[in-house]
C-alpha positions in Angstrom: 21.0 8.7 -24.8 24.5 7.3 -24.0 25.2 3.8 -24.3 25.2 2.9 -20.8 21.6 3.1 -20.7 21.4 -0.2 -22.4 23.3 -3.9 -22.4 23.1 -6.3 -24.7 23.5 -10.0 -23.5 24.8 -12.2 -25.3 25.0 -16.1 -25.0 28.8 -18.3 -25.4 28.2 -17.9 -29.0 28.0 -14.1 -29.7 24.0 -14.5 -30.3 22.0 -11.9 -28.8 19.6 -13.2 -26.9 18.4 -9.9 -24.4 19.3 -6.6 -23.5 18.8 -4.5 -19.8 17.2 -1.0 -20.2 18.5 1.4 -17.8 16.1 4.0 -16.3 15.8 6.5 -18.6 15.8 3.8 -21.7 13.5 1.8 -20.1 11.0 5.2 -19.5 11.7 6.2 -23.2 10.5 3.3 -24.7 8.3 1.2 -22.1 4.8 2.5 -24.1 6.4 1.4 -27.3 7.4 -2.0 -26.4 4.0 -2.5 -23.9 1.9 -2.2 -26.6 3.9 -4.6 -29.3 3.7 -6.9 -27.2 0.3 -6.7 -25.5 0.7 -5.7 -22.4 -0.7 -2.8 -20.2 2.3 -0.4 -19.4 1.3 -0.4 -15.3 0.5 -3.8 -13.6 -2.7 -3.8 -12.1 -1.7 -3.5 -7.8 -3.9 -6.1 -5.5 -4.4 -4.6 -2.6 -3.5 -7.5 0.2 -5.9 -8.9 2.4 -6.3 -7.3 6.0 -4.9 -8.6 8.1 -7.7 -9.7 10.2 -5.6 -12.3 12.3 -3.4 -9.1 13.8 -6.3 -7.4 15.1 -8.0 -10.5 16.6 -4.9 -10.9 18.8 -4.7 -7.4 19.5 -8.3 -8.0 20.8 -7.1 -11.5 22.4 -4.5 -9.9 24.7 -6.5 -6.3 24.8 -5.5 -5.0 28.0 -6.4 -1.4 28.3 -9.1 0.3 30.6 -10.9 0.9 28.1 -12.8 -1.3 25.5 -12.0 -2.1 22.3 -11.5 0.8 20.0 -13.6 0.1 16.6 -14.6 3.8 15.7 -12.5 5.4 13.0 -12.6 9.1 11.4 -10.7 10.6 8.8 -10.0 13.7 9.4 -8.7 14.9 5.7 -12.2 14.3 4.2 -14.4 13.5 7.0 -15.4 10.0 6.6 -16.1 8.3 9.8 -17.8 5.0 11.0 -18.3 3.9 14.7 -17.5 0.1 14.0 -15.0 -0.4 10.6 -15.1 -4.1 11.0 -18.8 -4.1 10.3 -19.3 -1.9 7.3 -20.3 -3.7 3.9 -18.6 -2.2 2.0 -15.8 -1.2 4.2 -15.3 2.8 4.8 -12.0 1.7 6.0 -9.3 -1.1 5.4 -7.0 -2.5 8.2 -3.3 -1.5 6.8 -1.3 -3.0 10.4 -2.4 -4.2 13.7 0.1 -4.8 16.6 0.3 -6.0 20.5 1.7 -2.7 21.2 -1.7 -1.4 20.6 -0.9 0.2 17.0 -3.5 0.3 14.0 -3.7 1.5 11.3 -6.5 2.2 8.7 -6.8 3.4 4.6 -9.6 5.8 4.0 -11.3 3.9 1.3 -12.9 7.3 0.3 -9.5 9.6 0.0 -6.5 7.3 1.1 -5.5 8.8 3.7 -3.5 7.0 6.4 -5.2 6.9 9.8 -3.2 5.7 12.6 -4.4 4.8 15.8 -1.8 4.9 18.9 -3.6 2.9 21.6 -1.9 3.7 25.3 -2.6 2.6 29.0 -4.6 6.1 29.2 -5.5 7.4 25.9 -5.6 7.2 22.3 -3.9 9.7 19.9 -4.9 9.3 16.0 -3.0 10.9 13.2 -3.4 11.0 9.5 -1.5 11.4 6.3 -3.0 12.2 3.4 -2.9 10.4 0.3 -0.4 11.8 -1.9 -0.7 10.9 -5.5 2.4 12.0 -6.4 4.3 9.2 -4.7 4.8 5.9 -7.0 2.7 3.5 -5.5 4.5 0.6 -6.8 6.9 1.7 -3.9 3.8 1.9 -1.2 4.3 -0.2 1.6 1.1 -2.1 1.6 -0.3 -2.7 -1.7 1.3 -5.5 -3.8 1.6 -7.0 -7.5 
């Protein structure tokens, strides 16, 4: 490993007091250091909550000739419900709600994306499958 993979910081006085780990350092030793010091190598991720207020004013200023659209299917595993707002517990999360009549959904049972396109004259749904080899830290909707 070359010395660019790691600076040492020193304060006005030449005392070390902290170094930065670059990628391949920091992957190299993160196990090692985690456990000296305690701490679980992968923070736990809390999912946010839904966000509930979005689809109420989608609701609010619903103006399509058709009624509200609660029904939701998952078409990579099959998992389906005809109202996701009233299932305990919840076959689906909320991910995104918009006035342009966009929603989207989590598949609580594969993690698939569902999105839900709502226009003056029809609906079109597509999905995106989970895909576990992405780094979820970088996943739009969950946070530390």
């Amino acid at each position: 490993m070359s010395n660019d993979q790691v600076t040492e910081l020193f304060d006005k006085d030449g005392n070390l007091i902290g170094a930065i780990l670059g990628p391949r350092a920091w992957n190299a030793a993160k196990q090692t250091v985690c456990k000296a010091l305690g701490l679980s190598p992968e923070p736990a991720l809390k999912e946010p909550p839904e966000p509930l207020a979005d689809w109420e004013t989608l609701k609010q200023y619903w103006d399509f000739p058709y009624p509200v659209d609660t029904d939701v299917r998952c078409p990579e595993c099959g998992n389906s419900t005809a109202d996701w707002s009233a299932d305990e517990p919840r076959r689906f999360r909320l991910t995104g709600a918009n006035l342009g009549g966009l929603v989207a959904f989590r598949c609580q049972k594969c993690r698939a994306k569902i999105i839900k396109r709502h226009f003056k004259d029809k609906i079109e749904t597509e999905s995106v499958p989970f895909q576990p080899t992405k780094d979820i830290k970088k996943e739009s909707g969950l946070a530390r």
